[in-house]
N, C-alpha and C positions, 0 to 999 in steps of 0.2 A: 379540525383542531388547528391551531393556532400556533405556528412554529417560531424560534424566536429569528430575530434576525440572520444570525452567521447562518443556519439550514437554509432560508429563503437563499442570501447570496450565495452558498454553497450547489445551489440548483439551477441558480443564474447562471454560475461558472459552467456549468455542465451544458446549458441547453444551447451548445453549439456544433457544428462537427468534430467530430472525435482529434483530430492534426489540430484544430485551434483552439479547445480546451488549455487554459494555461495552468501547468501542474502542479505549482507553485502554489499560485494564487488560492485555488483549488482545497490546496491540501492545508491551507493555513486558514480556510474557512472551517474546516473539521476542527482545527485547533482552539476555533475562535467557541466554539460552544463548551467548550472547557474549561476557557480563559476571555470569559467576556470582555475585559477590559485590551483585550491584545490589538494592537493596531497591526496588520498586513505590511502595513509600508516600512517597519522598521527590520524586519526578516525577509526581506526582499533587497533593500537599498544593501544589506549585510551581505546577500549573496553576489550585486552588483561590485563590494568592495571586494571582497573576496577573489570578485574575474578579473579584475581591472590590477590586484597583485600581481595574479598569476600573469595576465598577459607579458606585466610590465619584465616577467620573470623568462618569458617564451623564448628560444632561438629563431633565430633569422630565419632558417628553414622550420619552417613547420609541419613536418614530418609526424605523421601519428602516432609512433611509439613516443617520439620527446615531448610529442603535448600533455601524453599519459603520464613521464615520465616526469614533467613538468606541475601537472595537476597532483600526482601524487607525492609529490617532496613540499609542496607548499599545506596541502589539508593534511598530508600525514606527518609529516615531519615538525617543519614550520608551526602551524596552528592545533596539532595534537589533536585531530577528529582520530575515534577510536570507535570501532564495535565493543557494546558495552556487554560482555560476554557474561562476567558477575552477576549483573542483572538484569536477564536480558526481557522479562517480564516486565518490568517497571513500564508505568503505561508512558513518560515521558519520555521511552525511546521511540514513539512510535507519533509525536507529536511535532511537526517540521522547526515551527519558532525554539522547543525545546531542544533541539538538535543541535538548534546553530548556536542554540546559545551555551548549553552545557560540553557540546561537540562528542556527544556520544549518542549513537542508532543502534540501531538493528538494521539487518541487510538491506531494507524495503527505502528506509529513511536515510543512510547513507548514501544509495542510490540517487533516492533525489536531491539530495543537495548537489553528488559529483555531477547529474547529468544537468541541473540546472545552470550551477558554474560553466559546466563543457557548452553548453549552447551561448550561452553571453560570450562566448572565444569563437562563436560562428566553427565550432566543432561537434555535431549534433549526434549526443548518439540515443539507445532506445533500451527500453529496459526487457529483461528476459524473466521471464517466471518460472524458474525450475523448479520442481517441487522441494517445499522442506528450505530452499534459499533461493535470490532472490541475486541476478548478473546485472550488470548494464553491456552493452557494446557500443562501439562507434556504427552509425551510421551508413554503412560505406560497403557495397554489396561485397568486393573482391578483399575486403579484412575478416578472416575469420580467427580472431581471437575476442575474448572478454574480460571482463573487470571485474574484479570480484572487493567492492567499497568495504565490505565488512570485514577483508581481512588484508586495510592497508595498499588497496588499490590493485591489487596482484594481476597479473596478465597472465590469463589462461586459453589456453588450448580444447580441443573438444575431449580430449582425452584426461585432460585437465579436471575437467569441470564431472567427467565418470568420475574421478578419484575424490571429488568434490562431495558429490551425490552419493555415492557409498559412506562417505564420514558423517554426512547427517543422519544417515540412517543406521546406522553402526553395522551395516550391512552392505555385500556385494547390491548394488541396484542395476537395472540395465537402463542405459541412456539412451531413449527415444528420442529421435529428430523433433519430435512437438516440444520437447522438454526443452529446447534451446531458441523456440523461436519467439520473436520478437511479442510483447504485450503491446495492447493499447492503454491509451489514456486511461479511457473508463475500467479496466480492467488491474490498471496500478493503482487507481484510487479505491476499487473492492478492494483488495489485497492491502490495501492499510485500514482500511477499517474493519476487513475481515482478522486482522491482527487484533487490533482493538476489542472487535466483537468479544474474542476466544477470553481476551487476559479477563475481559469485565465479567464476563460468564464463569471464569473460573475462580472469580470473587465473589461472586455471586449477587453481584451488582447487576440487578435486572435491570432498572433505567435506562442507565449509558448504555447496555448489552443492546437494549431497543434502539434508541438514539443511530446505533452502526447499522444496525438491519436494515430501519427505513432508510439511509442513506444508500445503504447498497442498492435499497430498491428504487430509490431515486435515478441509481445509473442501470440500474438491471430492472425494470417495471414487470417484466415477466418470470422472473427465475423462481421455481415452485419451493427450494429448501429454502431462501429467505423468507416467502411466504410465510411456508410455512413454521419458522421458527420464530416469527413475527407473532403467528398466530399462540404458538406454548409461550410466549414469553407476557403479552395479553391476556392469555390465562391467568400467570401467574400475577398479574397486577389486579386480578377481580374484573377484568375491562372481557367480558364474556359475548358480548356480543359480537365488537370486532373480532373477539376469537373465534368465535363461531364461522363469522365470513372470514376467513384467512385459510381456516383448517378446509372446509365442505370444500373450497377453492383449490386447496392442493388438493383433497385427496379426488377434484373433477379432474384435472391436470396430469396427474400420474396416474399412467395406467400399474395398476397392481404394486404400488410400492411398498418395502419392507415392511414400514413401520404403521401399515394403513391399520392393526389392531388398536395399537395406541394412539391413533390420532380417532380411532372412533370411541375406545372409551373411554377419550379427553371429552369426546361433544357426547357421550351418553350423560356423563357429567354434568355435564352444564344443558341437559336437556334438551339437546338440537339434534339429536339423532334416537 
């Protein structure tokens, strides 16, 4: 099959080491399949202006609370980026060019604009994937705090981020040391289209719902649930045969999995089993 451009350079972006992947660039290729007509350079040169305020804004000493401290009065303040809490479904929160330009995210996308700004300041920091929400920190082994972009740049503590993690889930949660540590590239770029995935799926917009699968499969080639929900969503477009090969595939992959009834009589269905 025959992808359109932005997916081709969307995979271009990717087939590097994971530290030279550029997140940006990256992530405004996903955009671009949504907005064919979007040029990259003009959401990019935005987040250039954007650094080059801020620096102009920076103290003498640049000290890591005031460059946070700096970074957050100019996006929070000054240019009114918000977590768009109202709606936070809306699939343009979750779209980078839309971000910069309406100045409203969700955690994931917030993030990257602040960590992209932070790195054009040669102040580098890395994003954290807690579950349910989505941190940035500074880079910096002996700074344990973090940034929480979705609510106005806030600077948390680890004890912080417990009190954090219990509000998303309107429940006490316990905060496991994996819960705070640092993501990768390819790992921030699932986690936005695994966003994406979810909102299209609960529109029941099969398409685009496909569209984020293969792209995660693009940075994950082996992970068995995108497989396999590659493979029901394939079903669901009549395309039976690649479902066929998607489903037999997970269900060789997982040993004994939950849902191996209904993945086998999806393919008694369509006759491959």
């Amino acid at each position: 099959m025959d992808f359109p451009l932005a997916r081709q350079q969307f995979y271009q972006a990717i087939q590097q080491p994971d530290e030279q992947i550029d997140l940006a660039r990256a992530a405004l290729h996903i955009a671009q399949e949504e907005y064919p007509q979007l040029d990259p350079k003009g959401s990019l040169q935005a987040l250039d202006a954007i650094a080059a305020a801020v620096a102009e804004r920076l103290p003498t000493e640049r000290y890591p609370l005031r460059v946070i401290q700096t970074l957050n009065r100019y996006l929070y303040e000054d240019l009114g980026f918000a977590g768009n809490a109202a709606d936070y479904y809306d699939p343009r929160n979750s779209y980078l060019n839309d971000v910069i330009e309406r100045r409203k995210g969700i955690p994931i996308t917030l993030s990257l604009v602040y960590l992209e700004v932070a790195q054009r300041l040669d102040f580098p920091m890395v994003g954290v994937g807690m579950p349910g929400h989505f941190l940035i920190r500074p880079a910096l082994a002996e700074m344990e705090v973090f940034v929480d972009p979705f609510h106005q740049g806030a600077v948390l503590f680890a004890e912080d981020c417990q009190e954090r993690l219990s509000q998303v889930y309107g429940h006490p949660v316990a905060l496991r040391p994996e819960f705070l540590q640092p993501v990768s590239k390819r790992q921030f770029l699932a986690r936005m289209l695994t966003n994406l995935k979810m909102i299209y799926l609960n529109q029941e917009d099969v398409p685009r719902s496909l569209s984020m699968v293969e792209r995660i499969l693009m940075l994950f080639p082996h992970a068995p649930q995108e497989q396999r929900d590659r493979g029901i969503l394939y079903f669901h477009l009549g395309r039976w045969t690649e479902a066929a090969l998607d489903l037999e595939a997970y269900l060789d992959q997982s040993p004994a999995p939950t849902d191996a009834k209904f993945i086998r009589d999806l393919l008694a269905r369509m006759g491959s089993a």
